[in-house]
Each structure stands twice: as C-alpha cells, then as structure tokens.
Wavefront OBJ file of the C-alpha trace (Angstrom):
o trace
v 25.492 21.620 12.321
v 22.661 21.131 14.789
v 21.146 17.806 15.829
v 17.502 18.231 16.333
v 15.365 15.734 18.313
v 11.679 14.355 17.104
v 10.309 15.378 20.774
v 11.485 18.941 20.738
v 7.827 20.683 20.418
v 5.565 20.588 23.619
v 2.457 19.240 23.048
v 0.930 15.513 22.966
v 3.728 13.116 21.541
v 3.318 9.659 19.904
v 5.736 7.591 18.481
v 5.529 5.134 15.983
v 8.196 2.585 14.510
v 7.028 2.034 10.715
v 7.783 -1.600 8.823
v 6.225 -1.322 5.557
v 7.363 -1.676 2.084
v 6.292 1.436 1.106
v 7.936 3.477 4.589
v 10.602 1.926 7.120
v 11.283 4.525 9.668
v 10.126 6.676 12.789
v 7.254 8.915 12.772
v 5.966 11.326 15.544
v 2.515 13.198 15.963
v 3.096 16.200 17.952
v -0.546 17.834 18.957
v 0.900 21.092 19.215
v -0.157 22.485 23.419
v 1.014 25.378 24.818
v 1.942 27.822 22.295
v 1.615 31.499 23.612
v 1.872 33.337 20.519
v 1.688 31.923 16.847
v 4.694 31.557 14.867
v 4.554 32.655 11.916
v 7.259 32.624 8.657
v 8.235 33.762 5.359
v 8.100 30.561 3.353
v 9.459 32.621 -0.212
v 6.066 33.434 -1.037
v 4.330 34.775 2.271
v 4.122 34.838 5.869
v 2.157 31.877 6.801
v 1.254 30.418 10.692
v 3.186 27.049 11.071
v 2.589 26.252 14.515
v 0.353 27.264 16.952
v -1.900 26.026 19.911
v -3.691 22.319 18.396
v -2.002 22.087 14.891
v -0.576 18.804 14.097
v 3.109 17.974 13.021
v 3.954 14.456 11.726
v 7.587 14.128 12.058
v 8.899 11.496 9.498
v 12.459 10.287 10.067
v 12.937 7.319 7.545
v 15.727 4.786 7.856
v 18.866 5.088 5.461
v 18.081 8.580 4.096
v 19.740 12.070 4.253
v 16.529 14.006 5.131
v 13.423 14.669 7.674
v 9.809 15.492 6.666
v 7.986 17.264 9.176
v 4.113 17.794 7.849
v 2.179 20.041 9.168
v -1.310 21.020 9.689
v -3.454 23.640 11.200
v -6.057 23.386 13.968
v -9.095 22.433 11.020
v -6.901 19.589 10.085
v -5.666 21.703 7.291
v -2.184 21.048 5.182
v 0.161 23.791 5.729
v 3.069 22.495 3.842
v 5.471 19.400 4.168
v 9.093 20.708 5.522
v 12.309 18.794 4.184
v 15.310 19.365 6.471
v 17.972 17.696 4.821
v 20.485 16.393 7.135
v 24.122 14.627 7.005
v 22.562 11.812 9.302
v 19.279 10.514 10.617
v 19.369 8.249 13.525
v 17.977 6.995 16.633
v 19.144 8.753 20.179
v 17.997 7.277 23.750
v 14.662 6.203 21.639
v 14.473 9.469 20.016
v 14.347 10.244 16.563
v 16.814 12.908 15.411
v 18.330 14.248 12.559
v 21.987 16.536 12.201
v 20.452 19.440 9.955
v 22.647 20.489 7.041
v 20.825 23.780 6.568
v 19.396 23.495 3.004
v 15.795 22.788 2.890
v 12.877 22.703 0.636
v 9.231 22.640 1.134
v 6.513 21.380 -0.934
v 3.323 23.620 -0.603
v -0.240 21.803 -1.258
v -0.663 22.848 -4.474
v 2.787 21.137 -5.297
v 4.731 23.984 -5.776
v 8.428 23.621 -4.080
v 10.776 26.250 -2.623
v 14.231 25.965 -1.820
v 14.954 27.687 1.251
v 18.846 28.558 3.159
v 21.089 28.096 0.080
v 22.668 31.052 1.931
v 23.059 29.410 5.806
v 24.555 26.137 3.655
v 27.136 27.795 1.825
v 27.705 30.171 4.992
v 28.650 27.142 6.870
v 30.997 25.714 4.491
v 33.090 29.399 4.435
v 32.764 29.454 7.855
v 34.152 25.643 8.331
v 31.366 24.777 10.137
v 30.710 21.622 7.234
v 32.931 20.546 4.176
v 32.760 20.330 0.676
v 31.753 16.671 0.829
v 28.107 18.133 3.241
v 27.826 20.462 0.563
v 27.439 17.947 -2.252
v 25.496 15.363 -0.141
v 23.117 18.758 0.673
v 22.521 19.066 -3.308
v 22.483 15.386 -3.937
v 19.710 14.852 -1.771
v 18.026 17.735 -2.584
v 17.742 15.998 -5.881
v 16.544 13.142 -4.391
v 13.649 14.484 -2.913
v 12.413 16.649 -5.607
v 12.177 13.415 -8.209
v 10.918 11.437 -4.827
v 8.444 13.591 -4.426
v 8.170 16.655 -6.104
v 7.793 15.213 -9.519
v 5.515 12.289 -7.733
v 3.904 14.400 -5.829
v 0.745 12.192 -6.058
v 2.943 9.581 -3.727
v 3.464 12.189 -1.471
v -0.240 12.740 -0.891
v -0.740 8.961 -0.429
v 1.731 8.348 2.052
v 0.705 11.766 3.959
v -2.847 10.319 3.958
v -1.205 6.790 5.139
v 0.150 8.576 8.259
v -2.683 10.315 8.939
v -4.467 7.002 8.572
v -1.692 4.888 11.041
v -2.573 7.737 13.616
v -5.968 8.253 13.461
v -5.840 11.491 12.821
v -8.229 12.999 11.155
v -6.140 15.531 9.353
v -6.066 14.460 5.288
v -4.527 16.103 2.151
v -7.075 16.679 -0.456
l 1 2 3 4 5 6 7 8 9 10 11 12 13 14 15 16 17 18 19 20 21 22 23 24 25 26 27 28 29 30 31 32 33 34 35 36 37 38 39 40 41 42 43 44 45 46 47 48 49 50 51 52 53 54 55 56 57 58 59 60 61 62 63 64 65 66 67 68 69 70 71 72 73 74 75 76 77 78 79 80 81 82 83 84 85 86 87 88 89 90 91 92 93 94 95 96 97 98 99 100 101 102 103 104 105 106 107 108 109 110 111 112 113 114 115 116 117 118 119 120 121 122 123 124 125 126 127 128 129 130 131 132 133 134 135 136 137 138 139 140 141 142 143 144 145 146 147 148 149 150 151 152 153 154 155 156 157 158 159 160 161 162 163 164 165 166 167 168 169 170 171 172 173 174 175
C-alpha cells in the first residue's frame, strides 16, 4: 500500500479546508508547471493525455471516507475525467492531504460512463500479503459507495465539480 500526498505534482498549489453541508474535507488545485513530456494512459477505452504543462487537477480528499477524487482538466479548461483512488485511509499529514491507496479504482468519464480499473494490482496484493481480506472487502464496499454516490447521481457530481471550480475561481466547468 502506498500513501500518496495532495502536493505530489509540481505546479501552482492551493489548498483549501471545505465546511459545508454538502462537502467537509480538503481540496487542492494543482496548475500543472513543468511537465516535459505529456503523460498519457489507457483509461479501458483509449489512450487519453491526463496531465501535461497548464491542465488543472482538483484533488478532493473528504473527511470520514475510504476514497480520493482527483478531477482533472486540460489546458482549455476541459473535463478529462474524475479519478477515484480508493484508499484504506484518508487523513491529514504535516498539513498535507493524503490518502493510503488500496489499488482498485474507478473513473467516471464526462459522458458518465464508469470504468473499473486494477481489479488485478488489488487482488495481486492480497496473494502477495501486501493487504488482507478485510482491504479487500472495504476496496469493494466502497467501490459501491461511490458508484450509487455518484455514478448513479451523476448530476451531483457535476454540481459539486462546478462548486469547486466555483470556490477556486477557476474557470474550468463541466458542461
């Protein structure tokens, strides 16, 4: 298991501490600086470019929950796709966001369509001994969570995005 930190992408950083009743958490904005070659990935359906040189990440790291959003957009303010990492814990670090990834993720892409990604890496781990049965089922549990959170509400998801990008002043927005 990995622990990743919200400040781990070089670029321009803010941080925001979130009290609201629809959102109690952390988010980041990471203007995305400094990026010598795009990267690009297989999401399942295609190779797509997820972060290069002024795209925008909001990194969402809500209290009490088993997961991290990271949202990203492209250098027109574009949606690229919101990224669930779902993790065993999400905390707070020397005033850093960070979550311990449990390998499964899923991604929602802006037409609403999700994909599952690393079934494999998660039950890799558990032969491996890296995790336990107990990550495995909190992995699929959550999983579950999200998609009736916001897969099958996927018009919340678009508010809330549009909230951030709002909070921010960003001028990114999810049509």
């Amino acid at each position: 298991m990995k622990r990743r930190y919200a400040n781990k992408i070089e670029g321009d950083y803010i941080q925001k501490r979130i009290e609201e009743e629809y959102f109690k958490g952390y988010v980041c904005k990471v203007k995305i600086k400094n990026v010598s070659s795009p990267f690009i990935v297989n999401n399942g359906l295609s190779k797509i470019c997820i972060k290069d040189n002024d795209y925008e990440w909001f990194e969402v790291y809500p209290d009490n929950a088993n997961y991290a959003i990271t949202i990203m957009f492209d250098d027109n303010a574009n949606l690229i796709e919101w990224y669930f990492d779902i993790a065993k814990e999400v905390g707070i670090e020397n005033n850093i966001p960070y979550e311990d990834d449990l390998y499964l993720d899923m991604l929602i892409m802006p037409n609403g369509q999700k994909i599952v990604l690393d079934e494999d890496e998660l039950i890799e781990a558990l032969d491996l001994g890296k995790i336990m049965q107990s990550d495995v089922d909190l992995a699929y549990k959550t999983l579950e969570q999200l998609e009736n959170k916001y897969v099958n509400n996927f018009e919340y998801l678009v508010e809330f995005t549009n909230k951030l990008c709002e909070i921010f002043e960003s001028k990114a927005r999810v049509k």
